[in-house]
N, C-alpha and C positions, 0 to 999 in steps of 0.2 A: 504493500500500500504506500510506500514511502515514493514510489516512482507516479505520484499523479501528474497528469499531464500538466506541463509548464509552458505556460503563453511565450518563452522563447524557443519553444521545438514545433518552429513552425519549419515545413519542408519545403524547399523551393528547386524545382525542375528547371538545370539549364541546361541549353542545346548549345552548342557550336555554330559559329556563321560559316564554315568552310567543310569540306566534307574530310578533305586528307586527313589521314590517319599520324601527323605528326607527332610530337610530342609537347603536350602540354601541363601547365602549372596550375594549381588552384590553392590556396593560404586558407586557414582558419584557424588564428588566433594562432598559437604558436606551431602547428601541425602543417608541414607541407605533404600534398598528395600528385604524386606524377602519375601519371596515366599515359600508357601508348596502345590501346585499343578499342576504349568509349569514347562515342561522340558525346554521352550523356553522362550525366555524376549528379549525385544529388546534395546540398549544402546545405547548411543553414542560413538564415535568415542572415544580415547583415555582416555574409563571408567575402573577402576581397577577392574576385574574382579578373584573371588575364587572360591575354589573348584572345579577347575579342569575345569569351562567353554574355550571353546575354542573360537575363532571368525571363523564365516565362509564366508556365502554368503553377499551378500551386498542386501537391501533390500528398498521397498518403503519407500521413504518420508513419515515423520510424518509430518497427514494435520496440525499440527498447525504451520508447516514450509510454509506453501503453501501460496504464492503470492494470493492478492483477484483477480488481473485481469486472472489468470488461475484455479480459485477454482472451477468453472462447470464444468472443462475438466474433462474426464473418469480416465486419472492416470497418475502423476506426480510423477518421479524419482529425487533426489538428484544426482549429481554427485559423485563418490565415489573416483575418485584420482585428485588429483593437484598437478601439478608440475610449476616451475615457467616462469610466462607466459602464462601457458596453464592448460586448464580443459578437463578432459577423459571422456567421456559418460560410464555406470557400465559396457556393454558389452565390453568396452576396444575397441573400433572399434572409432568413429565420437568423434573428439576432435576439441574446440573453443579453440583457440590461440592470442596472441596479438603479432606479429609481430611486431611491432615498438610500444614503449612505448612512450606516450605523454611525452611533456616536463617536468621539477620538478617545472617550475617555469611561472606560465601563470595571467598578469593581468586583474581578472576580471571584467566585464562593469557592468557599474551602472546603475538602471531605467532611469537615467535620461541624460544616453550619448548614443555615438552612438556605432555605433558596431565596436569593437576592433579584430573583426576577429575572427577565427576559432582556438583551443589551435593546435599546431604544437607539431613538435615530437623531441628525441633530438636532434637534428644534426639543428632543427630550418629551415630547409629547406624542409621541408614534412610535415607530418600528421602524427596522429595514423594508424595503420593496424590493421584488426583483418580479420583473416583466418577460414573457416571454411571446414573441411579435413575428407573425405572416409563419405559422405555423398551428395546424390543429388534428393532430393525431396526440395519442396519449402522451405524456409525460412526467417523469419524478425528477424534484428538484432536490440535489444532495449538498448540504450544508454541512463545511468541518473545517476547525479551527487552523491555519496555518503560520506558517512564519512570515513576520514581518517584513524580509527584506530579501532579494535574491530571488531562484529558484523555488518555486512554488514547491512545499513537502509542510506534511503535518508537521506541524507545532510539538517538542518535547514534554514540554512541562504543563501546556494548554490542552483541554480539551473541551466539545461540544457538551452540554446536559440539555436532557430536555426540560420546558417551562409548562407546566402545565397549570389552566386556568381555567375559569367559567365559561368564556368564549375565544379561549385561543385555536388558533388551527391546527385541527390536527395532521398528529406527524407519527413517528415511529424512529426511535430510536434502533440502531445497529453498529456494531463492532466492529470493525473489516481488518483485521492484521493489528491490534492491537491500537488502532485508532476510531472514536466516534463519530457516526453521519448522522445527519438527523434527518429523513426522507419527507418529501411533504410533496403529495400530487400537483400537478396542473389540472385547475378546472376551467374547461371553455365557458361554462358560466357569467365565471369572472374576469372573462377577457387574458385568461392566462398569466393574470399578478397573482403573486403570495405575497402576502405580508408574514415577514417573519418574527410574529412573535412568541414563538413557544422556543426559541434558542437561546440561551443563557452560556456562561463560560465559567468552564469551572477548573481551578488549580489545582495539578499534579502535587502529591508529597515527591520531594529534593529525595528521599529515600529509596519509594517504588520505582522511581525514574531508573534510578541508577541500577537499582535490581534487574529493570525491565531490558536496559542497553549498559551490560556489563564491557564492553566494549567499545564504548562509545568517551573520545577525551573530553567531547565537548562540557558533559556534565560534571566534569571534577577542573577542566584547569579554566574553562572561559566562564565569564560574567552572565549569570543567566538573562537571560532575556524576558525582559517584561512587558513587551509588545508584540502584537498578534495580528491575523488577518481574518477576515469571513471568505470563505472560499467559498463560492457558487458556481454549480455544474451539472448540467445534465446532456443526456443523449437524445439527440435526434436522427428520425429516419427519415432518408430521403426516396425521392418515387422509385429510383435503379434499388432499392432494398440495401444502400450499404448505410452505415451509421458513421454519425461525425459527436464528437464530446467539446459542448461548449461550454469555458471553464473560466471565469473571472471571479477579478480577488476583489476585497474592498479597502479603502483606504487605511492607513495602521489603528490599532487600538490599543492604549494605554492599557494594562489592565489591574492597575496598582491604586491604591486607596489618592486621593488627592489630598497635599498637607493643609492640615486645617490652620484657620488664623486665630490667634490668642486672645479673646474678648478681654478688654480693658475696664472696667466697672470705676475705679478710681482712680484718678494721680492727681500732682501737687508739683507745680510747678517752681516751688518756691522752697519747699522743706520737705524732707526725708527723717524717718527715726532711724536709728543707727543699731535697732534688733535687728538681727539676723534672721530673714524667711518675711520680711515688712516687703512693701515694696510699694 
């Protein structure tokens, strides 16, 4: 589960403007690759490309991109544009959108409290939204806490809990590889928005972390991190039967208590007693 798709493993198909079989160069990032019998190679997205390659069509995910809980599926697409807020499906048609961005600032519960509610949105009087647009076959929208910065991968020490209320929507909590999703349908009803308020964020013990990834440095020698993302993701099918995973994050979220300010009830601008504990 740690391999969810990442809005940088977009595939991009280039061809050659010449047909001879010479030998040519292609760079990414520190890795050079020669080739002397494809006219074709496939890259990543903003790879330095010579000799005249062009970019063309946008092309399948590479399975090493591919999420375990959709790896039996027959074919899984990458998203190929992002804009902010929102992800395009490659045919340019069915886009997942965040409509209201959660809060920047949401404190999360601890194993051992109770539930602190659902993260709200900015304005603090709502929720998150996520839209789902020029698509109406079934859909589940999967919601799981991520890392703040970088590569899109679960969160360590964060995870999903569900919120449950008088009229929150429902969802269904699930496990998948030791991390939490919180599943919630698309209804065409509702024009295909969820409001997500039955997601709350709740904090890993520093202890089971470490239990959970004995091998892992990050938990013993770097600064843990106390900001997080909402990940939103679901699968759509297109009319040829294959599937593409449209997967956007939300802005960061703090998820540490905010320091309070020291209410001041009396002072004296002019005198002080000289007890100790006055003030």
């Amino acid at each position: 589960f740690s391999q969810w798709v990442d809005s940088n493993c977009v595939g991009i198909h280039t061809m050659r403007k010449q047909a001879p079989k010479n030998k040519f160069v292609v760079k990414h990032g520190n890795i050079i690759i020669h080739s002397l019998f494809y006219n074709t190679l496939v890259t990543r997205a903003g790879s330095h490309l010579e000799h005249g390659d062009v970019p063309s069509i946008p092309m399948v995910r590479n399975p090493q991109c591919r999420p375990q809980a959709i790896a039996s599926r027959k074919t899984a697409v990458v998203p190929v544009s992002q804009s902010a807020g929102a992800i395009t499906s490659r045919n340019g048609k069915t886009q997942l959108q965040i409509v209201c961005q959660p809060e920047t600032q949401h404190r999360a519960r601890y194993q051992t409290e109770g539930s602190r509610g659902a993260v709200k949105d900015r304005t603090g009087n709502g929720f998150p939204v996520v839209k789902l647009t020029n698509y109406n076959k079934p859909a589940t929208l999967e919601v799981f806490i991520g890392t703040d910065v970088g590569r899109i991968q679960p969160h360590m020490f964060y995870q999903a809990c569900r919120v449950s209320g008088k009229n929150s929507t429902p969802c269904i909590e699930k496990k998948i590889e030791g991390t939490v999703v919180i599943e919630v349908e698309f209804d065409s009803a509702k024009d295909y928005v969820i409001t997500c308020d039955c997601v709350g964020i709740l904090k890993e013990r520093n202890v089971d972390v470490e239990h959970r990834f004995p091998n892992e440095q990050q938990t013993r020698n770097k600064k843990k991190s106390t900001r997080c993302r909402m990940v939103f993701r679901t699968t759509i099918i297109h009319p040829d039967g294959s599937e593409e995973v449209l997967q956007i994050t939300s802005h960061p979220i703090v998820c540490t208590q905010p320091p309070g300010v020291p209410e001041i009830c009396k002072k004296s601008l002019t005198s002080c007693t000289v007890v100790q504990g006055h003030s």
